[in-house]
Backbone as JSON Lines, residues from 0, in Angstrom:
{"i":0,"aa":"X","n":[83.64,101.53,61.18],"ca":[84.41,101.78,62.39],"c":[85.53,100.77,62.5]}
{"i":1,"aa":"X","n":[86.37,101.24,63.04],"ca":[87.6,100.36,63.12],"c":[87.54,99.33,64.51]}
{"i":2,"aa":"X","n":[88.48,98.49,65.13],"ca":[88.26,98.07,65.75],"c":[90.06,97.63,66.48]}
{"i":3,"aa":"X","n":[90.14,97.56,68.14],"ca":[91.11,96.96,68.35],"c":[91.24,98.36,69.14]}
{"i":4,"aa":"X","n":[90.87,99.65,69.04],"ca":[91.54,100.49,70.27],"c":[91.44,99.79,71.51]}
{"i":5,"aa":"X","n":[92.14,100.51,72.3],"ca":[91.92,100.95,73.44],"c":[91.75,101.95,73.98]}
{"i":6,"aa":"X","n":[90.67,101.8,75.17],"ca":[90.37,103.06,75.69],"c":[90.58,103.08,76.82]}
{"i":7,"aa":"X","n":[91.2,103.62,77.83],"ca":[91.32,103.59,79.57],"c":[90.84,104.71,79.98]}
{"i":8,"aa":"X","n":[90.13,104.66,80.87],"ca":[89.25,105.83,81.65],"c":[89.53,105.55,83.39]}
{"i":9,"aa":"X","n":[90.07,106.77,83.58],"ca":[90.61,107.33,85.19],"c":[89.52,108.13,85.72]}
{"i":10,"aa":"X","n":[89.82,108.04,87.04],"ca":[89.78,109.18,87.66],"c":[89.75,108.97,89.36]}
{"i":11,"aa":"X","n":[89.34,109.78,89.73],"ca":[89.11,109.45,91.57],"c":[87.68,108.84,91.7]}
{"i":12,"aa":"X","n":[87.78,107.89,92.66],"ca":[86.84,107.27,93.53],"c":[85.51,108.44,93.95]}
{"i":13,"aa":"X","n":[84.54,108.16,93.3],"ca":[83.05,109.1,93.23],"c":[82.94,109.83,92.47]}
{"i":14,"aa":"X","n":[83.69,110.17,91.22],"ca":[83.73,110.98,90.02],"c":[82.49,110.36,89.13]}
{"i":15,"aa":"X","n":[82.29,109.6,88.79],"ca":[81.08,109.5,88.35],"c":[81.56,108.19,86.92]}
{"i":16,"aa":"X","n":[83.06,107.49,87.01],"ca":[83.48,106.89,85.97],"c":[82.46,105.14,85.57]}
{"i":17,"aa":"X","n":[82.19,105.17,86.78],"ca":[80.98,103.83,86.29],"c":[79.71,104.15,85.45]}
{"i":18,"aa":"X","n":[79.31,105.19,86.21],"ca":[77.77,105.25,85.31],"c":[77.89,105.84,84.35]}
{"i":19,"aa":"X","n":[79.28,106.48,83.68],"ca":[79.59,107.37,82.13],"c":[79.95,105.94,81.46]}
{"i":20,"aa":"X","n":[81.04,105.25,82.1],"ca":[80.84,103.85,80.68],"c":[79.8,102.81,80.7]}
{"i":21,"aa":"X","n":[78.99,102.42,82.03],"ca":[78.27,101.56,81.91],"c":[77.24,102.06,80.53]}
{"i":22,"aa":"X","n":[76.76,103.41,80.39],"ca":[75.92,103.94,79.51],"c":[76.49,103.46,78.36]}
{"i":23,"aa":"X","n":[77.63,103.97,78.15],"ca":[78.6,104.05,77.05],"c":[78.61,102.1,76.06]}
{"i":24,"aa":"X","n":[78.91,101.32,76.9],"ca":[78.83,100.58,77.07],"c":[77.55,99.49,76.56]}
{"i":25,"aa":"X","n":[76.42,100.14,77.09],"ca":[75.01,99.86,76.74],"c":[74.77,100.46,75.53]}
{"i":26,"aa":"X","n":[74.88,101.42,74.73],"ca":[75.05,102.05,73.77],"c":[76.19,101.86,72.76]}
{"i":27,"aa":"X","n":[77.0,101.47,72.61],"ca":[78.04,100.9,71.98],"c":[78.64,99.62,72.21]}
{"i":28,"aa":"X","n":[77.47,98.6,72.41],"ca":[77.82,97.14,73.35],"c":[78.52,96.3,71.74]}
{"i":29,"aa":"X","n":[77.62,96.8,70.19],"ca":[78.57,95.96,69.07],"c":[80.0,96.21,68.59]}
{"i":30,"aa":"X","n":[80.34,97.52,69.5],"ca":[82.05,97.72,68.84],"c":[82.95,98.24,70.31]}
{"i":31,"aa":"X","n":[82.32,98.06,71.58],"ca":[83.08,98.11,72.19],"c":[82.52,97.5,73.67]}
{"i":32,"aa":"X","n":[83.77,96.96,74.08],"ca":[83.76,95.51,74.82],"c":[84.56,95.85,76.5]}
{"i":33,"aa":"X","n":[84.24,95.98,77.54],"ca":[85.14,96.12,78.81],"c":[85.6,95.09,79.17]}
{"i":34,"aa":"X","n":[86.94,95.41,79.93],"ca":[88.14,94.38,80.18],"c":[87.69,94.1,81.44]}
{"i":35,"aa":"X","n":[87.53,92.82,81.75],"ca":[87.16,92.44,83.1],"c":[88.49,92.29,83.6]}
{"i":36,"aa":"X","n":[88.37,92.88,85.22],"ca":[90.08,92.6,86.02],"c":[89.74,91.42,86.62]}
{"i":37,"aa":"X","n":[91.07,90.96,86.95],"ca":[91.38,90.31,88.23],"c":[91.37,90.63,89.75]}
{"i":38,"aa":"X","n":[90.86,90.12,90.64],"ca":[91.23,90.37,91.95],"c":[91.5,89.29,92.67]}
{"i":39,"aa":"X","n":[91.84,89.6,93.5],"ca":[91.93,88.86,94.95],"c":[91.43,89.07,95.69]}
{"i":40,"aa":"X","n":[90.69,89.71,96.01],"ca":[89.2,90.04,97.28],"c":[87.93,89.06,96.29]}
{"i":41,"aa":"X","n":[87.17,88.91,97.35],"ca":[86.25,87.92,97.5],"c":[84.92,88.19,96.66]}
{"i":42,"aa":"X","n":[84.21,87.67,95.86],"ca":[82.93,88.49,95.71],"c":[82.06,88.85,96.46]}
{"i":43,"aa":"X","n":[81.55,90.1,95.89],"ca":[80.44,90.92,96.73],"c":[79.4,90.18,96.2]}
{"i":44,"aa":"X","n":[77.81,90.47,96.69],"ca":[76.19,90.04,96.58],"c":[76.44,90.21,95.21]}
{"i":45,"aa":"X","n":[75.83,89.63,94.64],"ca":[75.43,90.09,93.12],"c":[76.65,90.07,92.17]}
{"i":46,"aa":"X","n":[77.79,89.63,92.64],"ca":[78.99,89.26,91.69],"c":[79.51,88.41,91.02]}
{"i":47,"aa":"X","n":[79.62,88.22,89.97],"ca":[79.64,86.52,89.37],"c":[81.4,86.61,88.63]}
{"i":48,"aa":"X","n":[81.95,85.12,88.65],"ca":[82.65,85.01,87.87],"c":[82.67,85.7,86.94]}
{"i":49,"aa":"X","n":[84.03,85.89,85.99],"ca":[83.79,86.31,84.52],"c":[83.05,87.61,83.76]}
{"i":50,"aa":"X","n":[82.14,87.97,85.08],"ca":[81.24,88.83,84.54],"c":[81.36,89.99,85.09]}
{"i":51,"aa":"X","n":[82.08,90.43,86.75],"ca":[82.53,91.49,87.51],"c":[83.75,91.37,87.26]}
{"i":52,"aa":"X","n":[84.38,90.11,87.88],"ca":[86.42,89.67,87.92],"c":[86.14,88.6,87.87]}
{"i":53,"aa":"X","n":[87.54,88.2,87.41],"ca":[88.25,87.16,87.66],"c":[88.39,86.93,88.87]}
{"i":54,"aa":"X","n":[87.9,86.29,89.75],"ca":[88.33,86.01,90.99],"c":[89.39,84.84,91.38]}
{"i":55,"aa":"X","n":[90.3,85.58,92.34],"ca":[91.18,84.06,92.09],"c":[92.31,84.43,93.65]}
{"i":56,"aa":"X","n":[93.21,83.02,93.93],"ca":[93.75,83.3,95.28],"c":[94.72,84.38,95.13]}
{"i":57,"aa":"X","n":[95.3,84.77,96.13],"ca":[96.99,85.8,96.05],"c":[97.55,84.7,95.47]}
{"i":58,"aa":"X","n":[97.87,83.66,96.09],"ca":[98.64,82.64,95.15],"c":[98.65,82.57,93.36]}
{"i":59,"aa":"X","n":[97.65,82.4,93.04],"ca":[97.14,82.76,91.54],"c":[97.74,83.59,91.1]}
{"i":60,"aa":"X","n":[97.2,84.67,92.06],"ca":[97.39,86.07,91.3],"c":[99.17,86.98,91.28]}
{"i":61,"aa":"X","n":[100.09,86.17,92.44],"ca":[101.29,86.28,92.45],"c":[101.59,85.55,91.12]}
{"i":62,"aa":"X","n":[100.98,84.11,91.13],"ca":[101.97,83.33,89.88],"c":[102.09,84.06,88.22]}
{"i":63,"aa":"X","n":[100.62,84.38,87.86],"ca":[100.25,85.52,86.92],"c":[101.0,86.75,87.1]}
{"i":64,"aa":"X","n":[101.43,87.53,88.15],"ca":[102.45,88.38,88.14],"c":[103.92,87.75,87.51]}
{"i":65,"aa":"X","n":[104.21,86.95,88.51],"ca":[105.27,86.53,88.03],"c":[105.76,85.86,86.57]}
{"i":66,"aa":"X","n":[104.52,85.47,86.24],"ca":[104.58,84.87,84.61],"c":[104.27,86.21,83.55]}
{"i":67,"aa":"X","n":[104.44,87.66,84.12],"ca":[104.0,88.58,83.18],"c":[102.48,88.86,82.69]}
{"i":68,"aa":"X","n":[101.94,88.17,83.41],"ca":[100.7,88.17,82.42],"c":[99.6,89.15,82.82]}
{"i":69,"aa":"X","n":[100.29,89.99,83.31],"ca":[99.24,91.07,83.61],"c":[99.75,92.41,82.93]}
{"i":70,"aa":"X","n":[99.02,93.24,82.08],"ca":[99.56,94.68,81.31],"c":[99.63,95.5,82.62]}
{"i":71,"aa":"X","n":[98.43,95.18,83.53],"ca":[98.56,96.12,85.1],"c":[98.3,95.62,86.15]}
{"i":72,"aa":"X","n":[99.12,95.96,86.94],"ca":[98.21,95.28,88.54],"c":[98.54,96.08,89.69]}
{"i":73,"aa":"X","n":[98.28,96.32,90.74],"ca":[98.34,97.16,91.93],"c":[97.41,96.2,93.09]}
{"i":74,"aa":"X","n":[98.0,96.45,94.28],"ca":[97.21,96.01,95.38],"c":[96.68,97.07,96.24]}
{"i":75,"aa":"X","n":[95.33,97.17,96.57],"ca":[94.26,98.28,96.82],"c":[93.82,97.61,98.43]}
{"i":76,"aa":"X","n":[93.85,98.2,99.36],"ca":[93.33,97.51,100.6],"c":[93.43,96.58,101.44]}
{"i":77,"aa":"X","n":[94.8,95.87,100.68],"ca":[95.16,94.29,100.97],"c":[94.98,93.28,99.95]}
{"i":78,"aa":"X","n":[94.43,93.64,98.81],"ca":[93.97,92.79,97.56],"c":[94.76,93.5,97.11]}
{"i":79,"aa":"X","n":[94.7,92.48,96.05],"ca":[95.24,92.65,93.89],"c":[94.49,92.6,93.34]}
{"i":80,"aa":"X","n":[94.38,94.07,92.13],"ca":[93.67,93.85,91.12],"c":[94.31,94.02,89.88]}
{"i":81,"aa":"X","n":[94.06,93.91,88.78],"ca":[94.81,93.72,87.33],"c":[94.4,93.45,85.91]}
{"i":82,"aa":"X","n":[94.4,93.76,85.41],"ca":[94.11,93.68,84.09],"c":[94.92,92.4,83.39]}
{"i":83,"aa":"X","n":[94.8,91.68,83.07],"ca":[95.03,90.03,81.94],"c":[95.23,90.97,80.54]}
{"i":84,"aa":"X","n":[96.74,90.4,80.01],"ca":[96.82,90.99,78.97],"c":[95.89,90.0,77.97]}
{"i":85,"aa":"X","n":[95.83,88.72,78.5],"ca":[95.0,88.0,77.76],"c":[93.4,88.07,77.57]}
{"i":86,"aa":"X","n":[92.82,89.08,78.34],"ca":[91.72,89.79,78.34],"c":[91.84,90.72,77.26]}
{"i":87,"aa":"X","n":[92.61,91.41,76.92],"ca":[93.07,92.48,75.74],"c":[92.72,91.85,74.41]}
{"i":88,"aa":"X","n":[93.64,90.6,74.66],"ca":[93.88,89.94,73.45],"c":[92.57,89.43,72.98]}
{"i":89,"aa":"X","n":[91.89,88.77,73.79],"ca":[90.72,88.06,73.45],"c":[89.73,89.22,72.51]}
{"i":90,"aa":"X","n":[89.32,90.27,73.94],"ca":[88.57,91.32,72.91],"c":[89.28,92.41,72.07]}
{"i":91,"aa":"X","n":[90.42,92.23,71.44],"ca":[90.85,92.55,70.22],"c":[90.38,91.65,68.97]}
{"i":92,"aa":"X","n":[90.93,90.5,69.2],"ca":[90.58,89.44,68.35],"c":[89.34,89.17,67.9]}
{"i":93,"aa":"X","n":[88.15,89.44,69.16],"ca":[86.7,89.48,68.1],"c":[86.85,90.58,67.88]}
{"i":94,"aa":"X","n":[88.02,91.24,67.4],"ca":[87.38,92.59,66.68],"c":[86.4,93.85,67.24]}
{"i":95,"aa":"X","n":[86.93,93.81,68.8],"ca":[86.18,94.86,68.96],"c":[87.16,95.8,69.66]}
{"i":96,"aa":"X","n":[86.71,97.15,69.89],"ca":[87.48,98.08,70.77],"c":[87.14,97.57,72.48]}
{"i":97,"aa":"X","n":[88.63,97.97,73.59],"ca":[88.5,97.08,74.32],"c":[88.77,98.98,75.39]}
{"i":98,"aa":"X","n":[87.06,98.48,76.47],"ca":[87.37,99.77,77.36],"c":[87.89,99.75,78.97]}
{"i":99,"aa":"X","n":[88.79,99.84,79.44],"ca":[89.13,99.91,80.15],"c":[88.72,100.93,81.33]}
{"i":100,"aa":"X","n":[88.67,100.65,82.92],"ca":[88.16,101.51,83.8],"c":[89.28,101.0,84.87]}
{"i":101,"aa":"X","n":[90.56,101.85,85.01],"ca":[91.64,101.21,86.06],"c":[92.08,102.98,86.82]}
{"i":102,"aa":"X","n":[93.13,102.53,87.65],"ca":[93.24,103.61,88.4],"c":[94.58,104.16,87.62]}
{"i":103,"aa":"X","n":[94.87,105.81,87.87],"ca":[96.0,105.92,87.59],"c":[97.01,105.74,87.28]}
{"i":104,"aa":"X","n":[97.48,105.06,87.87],"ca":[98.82,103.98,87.97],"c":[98.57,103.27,86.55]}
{"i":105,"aa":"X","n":[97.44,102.92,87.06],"ca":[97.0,101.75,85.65],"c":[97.13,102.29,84.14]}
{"i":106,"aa":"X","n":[96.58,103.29,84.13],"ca":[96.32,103.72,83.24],"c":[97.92,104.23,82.28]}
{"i":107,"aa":"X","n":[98.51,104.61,83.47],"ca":[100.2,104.77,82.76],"c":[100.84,103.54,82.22]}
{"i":108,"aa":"X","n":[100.66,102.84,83.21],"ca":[101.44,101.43,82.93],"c":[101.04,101.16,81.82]}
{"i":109,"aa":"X","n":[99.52,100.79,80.98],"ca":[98.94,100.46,80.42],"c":[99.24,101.05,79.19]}
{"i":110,"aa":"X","n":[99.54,102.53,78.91],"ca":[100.15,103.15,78.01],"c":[101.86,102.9,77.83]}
{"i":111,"aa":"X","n":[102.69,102.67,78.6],"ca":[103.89,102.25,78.51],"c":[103.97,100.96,78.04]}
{"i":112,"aa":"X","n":[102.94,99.73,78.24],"ca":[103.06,98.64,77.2],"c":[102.15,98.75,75.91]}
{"i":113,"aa":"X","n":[100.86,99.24,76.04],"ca":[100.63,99.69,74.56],"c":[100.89,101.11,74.26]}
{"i":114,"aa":"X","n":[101.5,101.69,73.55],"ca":[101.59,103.14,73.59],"c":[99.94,103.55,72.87]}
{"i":115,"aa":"X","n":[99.59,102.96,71.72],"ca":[98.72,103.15,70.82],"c":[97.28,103.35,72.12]}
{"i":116,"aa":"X","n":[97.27,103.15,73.55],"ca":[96.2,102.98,74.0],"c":[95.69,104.77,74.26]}
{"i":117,"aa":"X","n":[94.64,104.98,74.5],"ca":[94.1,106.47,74.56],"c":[93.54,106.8,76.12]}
{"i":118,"aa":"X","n":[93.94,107.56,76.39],"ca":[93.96,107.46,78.18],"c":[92.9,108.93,78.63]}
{"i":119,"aa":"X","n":[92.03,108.67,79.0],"ca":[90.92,109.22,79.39],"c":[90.85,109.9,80.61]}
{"i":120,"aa":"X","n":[90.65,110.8,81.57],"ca":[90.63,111.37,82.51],"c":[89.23,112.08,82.95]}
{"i":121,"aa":"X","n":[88.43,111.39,84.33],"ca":[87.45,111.87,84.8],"c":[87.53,112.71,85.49]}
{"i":122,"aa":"X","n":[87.27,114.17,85.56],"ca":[87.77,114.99,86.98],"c":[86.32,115.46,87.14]}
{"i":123,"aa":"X","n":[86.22,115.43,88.67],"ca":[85.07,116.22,89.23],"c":[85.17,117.8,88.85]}
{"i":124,"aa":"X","n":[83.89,118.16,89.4],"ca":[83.82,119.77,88.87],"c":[84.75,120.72,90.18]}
{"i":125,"aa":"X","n":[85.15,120.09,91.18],"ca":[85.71,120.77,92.63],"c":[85.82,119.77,93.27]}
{"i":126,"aa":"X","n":[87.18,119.64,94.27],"ca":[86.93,119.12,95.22],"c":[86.26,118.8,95.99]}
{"i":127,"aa":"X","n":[85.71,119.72,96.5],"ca":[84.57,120.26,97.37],"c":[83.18,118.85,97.06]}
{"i":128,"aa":"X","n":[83.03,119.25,95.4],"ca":[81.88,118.61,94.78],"c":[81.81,116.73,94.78]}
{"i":129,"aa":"X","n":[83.4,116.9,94.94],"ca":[83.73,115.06,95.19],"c":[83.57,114.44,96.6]}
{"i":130,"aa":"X","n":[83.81,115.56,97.4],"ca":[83.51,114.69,98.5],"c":[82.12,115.04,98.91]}
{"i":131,"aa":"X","n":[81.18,116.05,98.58],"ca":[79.77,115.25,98.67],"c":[79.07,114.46,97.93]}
{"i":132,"aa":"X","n":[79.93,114.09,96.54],"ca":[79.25,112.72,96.17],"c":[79.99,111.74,96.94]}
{"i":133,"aa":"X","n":[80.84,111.52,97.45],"ca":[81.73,110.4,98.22],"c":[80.61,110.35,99.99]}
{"i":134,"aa":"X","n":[80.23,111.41,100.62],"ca":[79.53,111.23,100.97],"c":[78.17,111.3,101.32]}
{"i":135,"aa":"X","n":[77.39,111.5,99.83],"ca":[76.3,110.97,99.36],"c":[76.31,110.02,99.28]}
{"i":136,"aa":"X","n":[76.9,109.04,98.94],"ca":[76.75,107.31,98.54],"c":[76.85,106.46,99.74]}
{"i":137,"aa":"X","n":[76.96,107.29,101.03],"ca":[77.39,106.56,102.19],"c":[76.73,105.28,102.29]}
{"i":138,"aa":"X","n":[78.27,104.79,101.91],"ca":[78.91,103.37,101.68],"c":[80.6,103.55,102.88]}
{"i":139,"aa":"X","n":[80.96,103.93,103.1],"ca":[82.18,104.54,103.57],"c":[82.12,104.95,105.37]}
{"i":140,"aa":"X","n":[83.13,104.69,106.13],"ca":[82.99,105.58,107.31],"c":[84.12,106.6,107.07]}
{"i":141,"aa":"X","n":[84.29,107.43,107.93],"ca":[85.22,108.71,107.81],"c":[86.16,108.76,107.63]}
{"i":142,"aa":"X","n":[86.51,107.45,108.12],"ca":[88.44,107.14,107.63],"c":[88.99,106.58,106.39]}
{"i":143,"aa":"X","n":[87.68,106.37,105.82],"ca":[87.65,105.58,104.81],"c":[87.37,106.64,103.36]}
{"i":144,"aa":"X","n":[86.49,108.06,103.68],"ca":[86.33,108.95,103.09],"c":[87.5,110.03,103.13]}
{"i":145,"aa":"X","n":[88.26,109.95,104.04],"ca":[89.96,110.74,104.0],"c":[90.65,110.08,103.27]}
{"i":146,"aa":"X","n":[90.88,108.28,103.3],"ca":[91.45,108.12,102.64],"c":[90.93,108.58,101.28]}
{"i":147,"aa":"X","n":[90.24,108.44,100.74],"ca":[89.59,108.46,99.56],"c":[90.04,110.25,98.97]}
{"i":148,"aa":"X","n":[89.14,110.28,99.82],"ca":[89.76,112.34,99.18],"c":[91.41,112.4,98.8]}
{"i":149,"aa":"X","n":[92.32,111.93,99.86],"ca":[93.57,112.17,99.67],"c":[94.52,111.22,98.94]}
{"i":150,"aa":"X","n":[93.99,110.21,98.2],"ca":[93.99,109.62,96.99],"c":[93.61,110.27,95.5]}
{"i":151,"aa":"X","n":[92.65,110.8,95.74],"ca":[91.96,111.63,95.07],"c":[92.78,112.84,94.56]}
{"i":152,"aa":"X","n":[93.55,113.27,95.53],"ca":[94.41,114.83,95.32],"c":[95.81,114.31,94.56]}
{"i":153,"aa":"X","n":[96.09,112.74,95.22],"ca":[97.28,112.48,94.53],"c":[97.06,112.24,93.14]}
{"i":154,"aa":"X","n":[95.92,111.35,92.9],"ca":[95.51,110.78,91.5],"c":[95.33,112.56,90.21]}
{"i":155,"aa":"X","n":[94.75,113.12,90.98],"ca":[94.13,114.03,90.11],"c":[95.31,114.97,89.77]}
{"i":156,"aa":"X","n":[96.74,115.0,90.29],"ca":[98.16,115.19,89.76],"c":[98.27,114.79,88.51]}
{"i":157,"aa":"X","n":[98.23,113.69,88.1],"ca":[98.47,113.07,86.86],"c":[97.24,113.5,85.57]}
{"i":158,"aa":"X","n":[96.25,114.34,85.94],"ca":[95.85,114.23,84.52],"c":[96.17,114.8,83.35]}
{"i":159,"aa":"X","n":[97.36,115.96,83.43],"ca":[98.19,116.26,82.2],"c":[99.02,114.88,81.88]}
{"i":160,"aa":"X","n":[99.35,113.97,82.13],"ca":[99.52,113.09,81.27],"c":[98.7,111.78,80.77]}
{"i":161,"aa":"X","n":[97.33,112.26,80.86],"ca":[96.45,111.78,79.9],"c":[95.9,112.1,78.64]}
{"i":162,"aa":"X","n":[95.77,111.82,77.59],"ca":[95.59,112.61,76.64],"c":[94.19,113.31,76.42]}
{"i":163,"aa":"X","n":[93.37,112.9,77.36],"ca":[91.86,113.7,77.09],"c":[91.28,113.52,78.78]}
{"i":164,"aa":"X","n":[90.45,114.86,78.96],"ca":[90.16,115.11,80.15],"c":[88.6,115.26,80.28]}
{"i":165,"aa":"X","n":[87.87,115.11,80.77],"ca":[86.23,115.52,80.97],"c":[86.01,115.5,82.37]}
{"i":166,"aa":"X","n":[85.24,116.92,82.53],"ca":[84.82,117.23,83.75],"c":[83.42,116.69,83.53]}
{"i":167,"aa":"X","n":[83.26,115.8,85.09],"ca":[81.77,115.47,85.19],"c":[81.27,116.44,86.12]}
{"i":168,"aa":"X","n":[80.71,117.67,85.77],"ca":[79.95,118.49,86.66],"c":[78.36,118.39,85.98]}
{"i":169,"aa":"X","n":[77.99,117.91,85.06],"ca":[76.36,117.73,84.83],"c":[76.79,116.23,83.94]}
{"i":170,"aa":"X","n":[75.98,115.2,84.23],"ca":[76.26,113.72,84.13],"c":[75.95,113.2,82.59]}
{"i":171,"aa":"X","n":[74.51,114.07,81.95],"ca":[74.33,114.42,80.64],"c":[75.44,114.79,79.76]}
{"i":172,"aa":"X","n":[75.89,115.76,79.88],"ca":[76.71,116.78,79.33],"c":[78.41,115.63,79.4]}
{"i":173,"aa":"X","n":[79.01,115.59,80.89],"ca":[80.14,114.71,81.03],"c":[79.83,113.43,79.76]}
{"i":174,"aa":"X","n":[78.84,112.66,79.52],"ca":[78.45,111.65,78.88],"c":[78.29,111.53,77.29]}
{"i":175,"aa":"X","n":[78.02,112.73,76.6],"ca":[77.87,113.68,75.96],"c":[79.06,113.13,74.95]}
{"i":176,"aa":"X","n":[79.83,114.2,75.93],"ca":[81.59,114.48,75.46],"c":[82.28,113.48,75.52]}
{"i":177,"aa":"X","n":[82.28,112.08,76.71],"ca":[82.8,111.0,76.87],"c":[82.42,110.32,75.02]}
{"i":178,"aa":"X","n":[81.23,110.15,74.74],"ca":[80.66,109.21,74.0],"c":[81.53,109.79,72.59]}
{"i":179,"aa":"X","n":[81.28,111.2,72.28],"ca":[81.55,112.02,71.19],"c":[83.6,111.49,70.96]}
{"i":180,"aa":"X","n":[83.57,111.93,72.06],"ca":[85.01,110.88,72.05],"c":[85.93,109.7,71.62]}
{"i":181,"aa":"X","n":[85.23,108.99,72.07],"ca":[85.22,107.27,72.41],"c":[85.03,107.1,70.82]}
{"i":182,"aa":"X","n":[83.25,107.61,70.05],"ca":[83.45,107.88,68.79],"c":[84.31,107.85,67.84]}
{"i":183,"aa":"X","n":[85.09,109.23,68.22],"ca":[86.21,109.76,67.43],"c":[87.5,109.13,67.48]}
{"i":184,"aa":"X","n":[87.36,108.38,68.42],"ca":[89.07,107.18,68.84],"c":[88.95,106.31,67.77]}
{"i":185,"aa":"X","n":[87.66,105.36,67.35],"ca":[87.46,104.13,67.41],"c":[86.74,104.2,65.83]}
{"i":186,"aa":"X","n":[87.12,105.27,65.32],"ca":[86.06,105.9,63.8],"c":[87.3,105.78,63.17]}
């Protein structure tokens, strides 16, 4: 297997994009490696340095803008989050494929500085079907689940310019095709 892709994986908020790479991930942990971001929001319970984000001030995280050193960044809620091109670099250099999980935006940007990167697209099986997993997980209040849906309608515009698409309507099957994939990038 080769080593040094990239892989970026999209989609909307409750599509199911964590628990398809965390698997992925656990199953391909010797040739492929996830890019930890940066933020500026605070850690949650159970969040550690290095191992969720980079955690660090707006100050920080402006100066790192301003020094280039981010392939992506966007501010989500009042925070910054971003990808370290020096995160890239690192897990290129041990030689492994490096997987990415960013939003839209990200995922373009990310292809406009590496072109060579392979851009992945999660789409739910229906609208409909996203917002009762969005509120199944109730984590969210109602204003917080509009926003989300109508993020969702904008994001899910862009997936003709991703180069590969998977519907998660059975989580097996979505996982399946993700892996068979990821495979075929990185072979």
């Amino acid at each position: 297997m080769k080593s040094g892709s990239i892989i970026v994986i999209s989609g909307p908020s409750g599509v199911g994009k964590t628990s398809l790479y965390k698997r992925l991930l656990s199953e391909l942990a010797g040739i492929l490696q996830f890019s930890i971001s940066a933020t500026t929001r605070s850690p949650r319970l159970n969040e550690s340095e290095g191992v969720d984000y980079f955690f660090m001030s707006h100050d920080e995280f402006d100066k790192k803008i301003k020094n280039n050193e981010f392939v992506e960044w966007a501010e989500v809620y009042g925070n910054y989050y971003g990808t370290l091109k020096s995160e890239i670099l690192k897990i290129r250099d041990e030689g492994k494929n490096c997987l990415l999980d960013v939003d839209v935006q990200g995922g373009l940007n990310i292809k406009k500085i590496i072109p060579e990167s392979v851009l992945i697209f999660i789409l739910p099986p229906s609208f409909r079907e996203l917002r009762r997993r969005i509120l199944e997980r109730k984590t969210d209040d109602k204003k917080t689940i509009r926003l989300r849906m109508k993020t969702a309608a904008r994001e899910m515009r862009y997936v003709k310019s991703y180069q590969f698409s998977i519907i998660n309507d059975d989580i097996e099957k979505a996982y399946k095709e993700l892996k068979e994939l990821v495979i075929r990038i990185i072979s």
